[in-house]
MDTraj code that builds the backbone (N, CA, C; nanometers):
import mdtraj as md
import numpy as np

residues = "UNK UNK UNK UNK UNK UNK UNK UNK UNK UNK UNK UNK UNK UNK UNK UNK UNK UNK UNK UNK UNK UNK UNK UNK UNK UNK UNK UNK UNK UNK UNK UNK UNK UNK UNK UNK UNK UNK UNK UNK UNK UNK UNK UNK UNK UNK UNK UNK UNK UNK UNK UNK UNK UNK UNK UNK UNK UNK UNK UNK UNK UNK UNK UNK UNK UNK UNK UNK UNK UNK UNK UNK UNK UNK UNK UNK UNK UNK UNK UNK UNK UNK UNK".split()
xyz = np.array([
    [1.6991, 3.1377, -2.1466],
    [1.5711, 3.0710, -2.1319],
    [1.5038, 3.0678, -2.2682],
    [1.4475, 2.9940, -2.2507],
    [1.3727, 2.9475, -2.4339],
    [1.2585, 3.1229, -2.4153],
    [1.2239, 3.0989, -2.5534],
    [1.1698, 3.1869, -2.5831],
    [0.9757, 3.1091, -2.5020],
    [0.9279, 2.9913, -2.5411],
    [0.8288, 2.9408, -2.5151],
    [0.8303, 2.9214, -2.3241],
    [0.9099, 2.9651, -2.2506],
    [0.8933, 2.9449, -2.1168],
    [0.9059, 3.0643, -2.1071],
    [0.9670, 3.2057, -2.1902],
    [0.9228, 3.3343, -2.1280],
    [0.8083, 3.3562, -2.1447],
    [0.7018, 3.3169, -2.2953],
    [0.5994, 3.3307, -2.2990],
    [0.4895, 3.2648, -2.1973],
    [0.5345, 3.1697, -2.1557],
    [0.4561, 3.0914, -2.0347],
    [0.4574, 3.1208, -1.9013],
    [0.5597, 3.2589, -1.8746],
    [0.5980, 3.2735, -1.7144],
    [0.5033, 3.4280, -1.7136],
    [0.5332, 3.5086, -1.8426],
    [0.4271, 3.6394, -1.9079],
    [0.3259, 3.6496, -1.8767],
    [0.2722, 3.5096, -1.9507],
    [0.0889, 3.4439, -1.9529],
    [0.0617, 3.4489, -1.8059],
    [0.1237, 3.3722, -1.7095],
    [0.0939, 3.3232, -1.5325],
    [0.1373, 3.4554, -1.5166],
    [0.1508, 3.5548, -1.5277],
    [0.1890, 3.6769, -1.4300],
    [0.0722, 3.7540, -1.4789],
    [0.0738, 3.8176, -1.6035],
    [-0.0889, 3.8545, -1.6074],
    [-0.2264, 3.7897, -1.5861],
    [-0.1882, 3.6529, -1.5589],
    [-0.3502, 3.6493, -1.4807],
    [-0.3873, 3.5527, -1.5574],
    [-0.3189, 3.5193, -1.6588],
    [-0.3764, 3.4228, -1.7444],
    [-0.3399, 3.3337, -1.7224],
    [-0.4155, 3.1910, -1.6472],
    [-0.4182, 3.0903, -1.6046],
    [-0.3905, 2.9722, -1.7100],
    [-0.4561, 2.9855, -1.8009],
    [-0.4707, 2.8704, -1.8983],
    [-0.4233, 2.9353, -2.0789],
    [-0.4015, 2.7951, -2.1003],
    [-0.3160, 2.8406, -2.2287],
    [-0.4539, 2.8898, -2.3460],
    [-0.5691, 2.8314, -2.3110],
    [-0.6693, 2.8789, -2.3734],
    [-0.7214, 3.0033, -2.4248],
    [-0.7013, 3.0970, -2.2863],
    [-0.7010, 3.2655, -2.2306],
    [-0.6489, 3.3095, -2.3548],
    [-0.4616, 3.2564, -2.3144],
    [-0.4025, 3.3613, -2.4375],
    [-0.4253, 3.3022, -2.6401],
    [-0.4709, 3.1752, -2.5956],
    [-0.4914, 3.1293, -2.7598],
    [-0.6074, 3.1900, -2.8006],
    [-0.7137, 3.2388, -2.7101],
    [-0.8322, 3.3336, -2.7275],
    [-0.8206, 3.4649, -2.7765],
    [-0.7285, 3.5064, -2.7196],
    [-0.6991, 3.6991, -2.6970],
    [-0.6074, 3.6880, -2.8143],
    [-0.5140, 3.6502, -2.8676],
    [-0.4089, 3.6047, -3.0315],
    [-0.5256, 3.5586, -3.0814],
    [-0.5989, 3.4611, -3.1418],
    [-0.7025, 3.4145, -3.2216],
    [-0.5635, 3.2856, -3.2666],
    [-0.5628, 3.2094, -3.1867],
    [-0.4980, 3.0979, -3.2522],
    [-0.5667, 2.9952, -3.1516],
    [-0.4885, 2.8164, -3.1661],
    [-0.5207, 2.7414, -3.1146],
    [-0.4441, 2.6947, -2.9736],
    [-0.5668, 2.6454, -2.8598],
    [-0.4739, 2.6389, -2.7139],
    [-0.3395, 2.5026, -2.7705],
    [-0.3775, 2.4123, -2.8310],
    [-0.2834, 2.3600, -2.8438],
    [-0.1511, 2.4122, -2.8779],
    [-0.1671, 2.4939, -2.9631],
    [-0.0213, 2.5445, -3.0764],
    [0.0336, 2.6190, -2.9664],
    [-0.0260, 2.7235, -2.8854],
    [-0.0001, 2.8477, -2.7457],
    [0.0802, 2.7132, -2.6688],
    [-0.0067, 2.5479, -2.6389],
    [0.1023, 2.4528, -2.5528],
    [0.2476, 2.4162, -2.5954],
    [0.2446, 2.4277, -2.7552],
    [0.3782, 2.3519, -2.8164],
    [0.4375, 2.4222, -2.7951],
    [0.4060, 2.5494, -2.8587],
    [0.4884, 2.6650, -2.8129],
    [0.5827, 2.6899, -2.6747],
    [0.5453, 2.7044, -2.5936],
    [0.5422, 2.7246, -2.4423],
    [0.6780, 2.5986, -2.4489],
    [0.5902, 2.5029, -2.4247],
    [0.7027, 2.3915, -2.3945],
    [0.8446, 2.3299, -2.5661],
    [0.8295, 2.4558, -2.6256],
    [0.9361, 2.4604, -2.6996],
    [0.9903, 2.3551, -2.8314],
    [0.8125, 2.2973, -2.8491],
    [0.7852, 2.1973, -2.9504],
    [0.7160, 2.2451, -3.0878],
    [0.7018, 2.3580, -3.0795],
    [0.6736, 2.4328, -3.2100],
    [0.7757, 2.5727, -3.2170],
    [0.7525, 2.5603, -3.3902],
    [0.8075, 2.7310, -3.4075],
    [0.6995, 2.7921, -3.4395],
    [0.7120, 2.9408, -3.4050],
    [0.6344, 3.0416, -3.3804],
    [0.7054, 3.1132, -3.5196],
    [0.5670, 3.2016, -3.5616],
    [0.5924, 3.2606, -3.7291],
    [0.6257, 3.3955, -3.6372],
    [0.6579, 3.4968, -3.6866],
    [0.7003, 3.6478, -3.7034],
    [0.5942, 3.7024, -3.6394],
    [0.4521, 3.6852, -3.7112],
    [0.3281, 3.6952, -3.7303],
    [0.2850, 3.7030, -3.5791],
    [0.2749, 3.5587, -3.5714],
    [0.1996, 3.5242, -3.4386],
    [0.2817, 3.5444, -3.3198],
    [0.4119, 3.5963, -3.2988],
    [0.5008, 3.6361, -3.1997],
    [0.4512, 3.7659, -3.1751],
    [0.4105, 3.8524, -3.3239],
    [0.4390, 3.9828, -3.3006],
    [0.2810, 4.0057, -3.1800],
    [0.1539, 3.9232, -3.1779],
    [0.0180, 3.9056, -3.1696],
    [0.0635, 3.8522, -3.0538],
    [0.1572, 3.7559, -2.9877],
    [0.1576, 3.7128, -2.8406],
    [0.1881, 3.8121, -2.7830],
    [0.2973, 3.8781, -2.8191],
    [0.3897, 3.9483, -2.7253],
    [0.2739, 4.1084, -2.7147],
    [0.2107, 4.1252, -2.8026],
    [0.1219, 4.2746, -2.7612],
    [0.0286, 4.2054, -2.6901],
    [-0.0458, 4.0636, -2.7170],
    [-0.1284, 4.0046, -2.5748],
    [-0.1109, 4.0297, -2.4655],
    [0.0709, 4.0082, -2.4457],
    [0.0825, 3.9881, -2.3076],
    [0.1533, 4.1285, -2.2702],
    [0.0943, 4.2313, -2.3366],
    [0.1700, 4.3710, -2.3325],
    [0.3112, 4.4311, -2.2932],
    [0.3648, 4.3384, -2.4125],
    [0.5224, 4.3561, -2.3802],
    [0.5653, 4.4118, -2.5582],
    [0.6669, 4.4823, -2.5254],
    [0.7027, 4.5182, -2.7288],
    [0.7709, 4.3854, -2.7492],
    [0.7568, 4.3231, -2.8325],
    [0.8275, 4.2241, -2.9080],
    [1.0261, 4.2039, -2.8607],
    [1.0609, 4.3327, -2.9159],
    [1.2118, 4.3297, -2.8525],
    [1.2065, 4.2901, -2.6996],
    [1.1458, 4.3755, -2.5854],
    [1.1769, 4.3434, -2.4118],
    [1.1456, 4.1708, -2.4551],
    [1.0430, 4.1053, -2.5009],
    [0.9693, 3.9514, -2.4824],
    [1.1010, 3.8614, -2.5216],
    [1.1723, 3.8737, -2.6267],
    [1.2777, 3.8770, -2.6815],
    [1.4273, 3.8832, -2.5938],
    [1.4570, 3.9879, -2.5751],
    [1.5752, 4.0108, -2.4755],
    [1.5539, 3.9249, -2.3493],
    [1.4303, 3.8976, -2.3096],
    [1.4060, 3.8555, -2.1741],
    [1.4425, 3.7219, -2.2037],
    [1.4103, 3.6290, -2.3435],
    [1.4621, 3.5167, -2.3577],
    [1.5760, 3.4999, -2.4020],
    [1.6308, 3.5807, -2.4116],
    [1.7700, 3.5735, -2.4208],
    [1.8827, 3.5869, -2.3339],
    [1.8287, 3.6733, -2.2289],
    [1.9245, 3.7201, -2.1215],
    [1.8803, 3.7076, -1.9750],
    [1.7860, 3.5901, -1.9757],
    [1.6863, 3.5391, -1.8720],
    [1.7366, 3.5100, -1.7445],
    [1.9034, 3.4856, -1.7714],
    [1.9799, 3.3698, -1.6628],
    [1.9875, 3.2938, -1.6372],
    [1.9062, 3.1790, -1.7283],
    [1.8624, 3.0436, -1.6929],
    [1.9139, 2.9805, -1.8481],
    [2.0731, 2.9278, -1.8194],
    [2.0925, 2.9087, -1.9413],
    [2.0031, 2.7812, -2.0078],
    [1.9997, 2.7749, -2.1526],
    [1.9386, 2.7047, -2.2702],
    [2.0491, 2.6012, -2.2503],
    [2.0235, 2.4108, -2.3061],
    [2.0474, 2.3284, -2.3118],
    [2.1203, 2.3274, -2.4702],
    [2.2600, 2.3231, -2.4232],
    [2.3099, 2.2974, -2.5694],
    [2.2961, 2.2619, -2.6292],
    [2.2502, 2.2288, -2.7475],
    [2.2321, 2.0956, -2.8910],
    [2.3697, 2.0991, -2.9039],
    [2.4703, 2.1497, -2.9335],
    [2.5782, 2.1668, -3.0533],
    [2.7020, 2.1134, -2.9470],
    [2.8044, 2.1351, -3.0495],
    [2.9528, 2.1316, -2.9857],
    [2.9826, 2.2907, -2.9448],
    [3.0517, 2.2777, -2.7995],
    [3.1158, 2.3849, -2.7983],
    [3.2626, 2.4506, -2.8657],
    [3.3066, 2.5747, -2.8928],
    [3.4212, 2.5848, -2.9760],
    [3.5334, 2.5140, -2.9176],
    [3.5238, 2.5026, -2.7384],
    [3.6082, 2.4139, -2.6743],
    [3.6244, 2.2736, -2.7496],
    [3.5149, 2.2212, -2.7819],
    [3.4847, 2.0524, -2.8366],
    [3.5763, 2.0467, -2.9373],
    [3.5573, 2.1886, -3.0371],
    [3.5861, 2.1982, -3.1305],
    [3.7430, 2.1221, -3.1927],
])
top = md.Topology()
chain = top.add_chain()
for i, resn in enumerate(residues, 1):
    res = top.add_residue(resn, chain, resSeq=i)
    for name in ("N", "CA", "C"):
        top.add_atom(name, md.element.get_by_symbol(name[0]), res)
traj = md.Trajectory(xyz[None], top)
């Protein structure tokens, strides 16, 4: 699962309704918290490390969870099969 739909499933489980909430509680903008989410921006080091203690998770679990979510990610590439 993308990293911007774990942060968006995080946000709706603590309570935070709107992307505003968490662009409030980080000090960033609701827009950038939307690109994000829906996987149209990159996120700095910085402002990952500031979401993920928002949504009171350590950085690594926020991380692993998008990685090992079960919901596989949409390939861009060739597979080594293609290869």
């Amino acid at each position: 699962m993308k990293l911007g739909k774990v942060i968006a499933r995080r946000r709706k489980a603590m309570g935070l309704t709107s992307q505003e909430s968490l662009a409030a509680e980080v000090g960033l903008h609701r827009t950038y918290i939307g690109a994000i989410e829906r996987g149209e921006r990159n996120i700095s080091l910085e402002n990952l490390v500031s979401i993920s203690a928002a949504l009171g998770l350590p950085l690594s679990r926020l991380l692993d969870e998008a990685e090992h979510s079960g919901v596989p990610e949409r390939s861009h590439g060739a597979s080594v099969r293609e290869i």
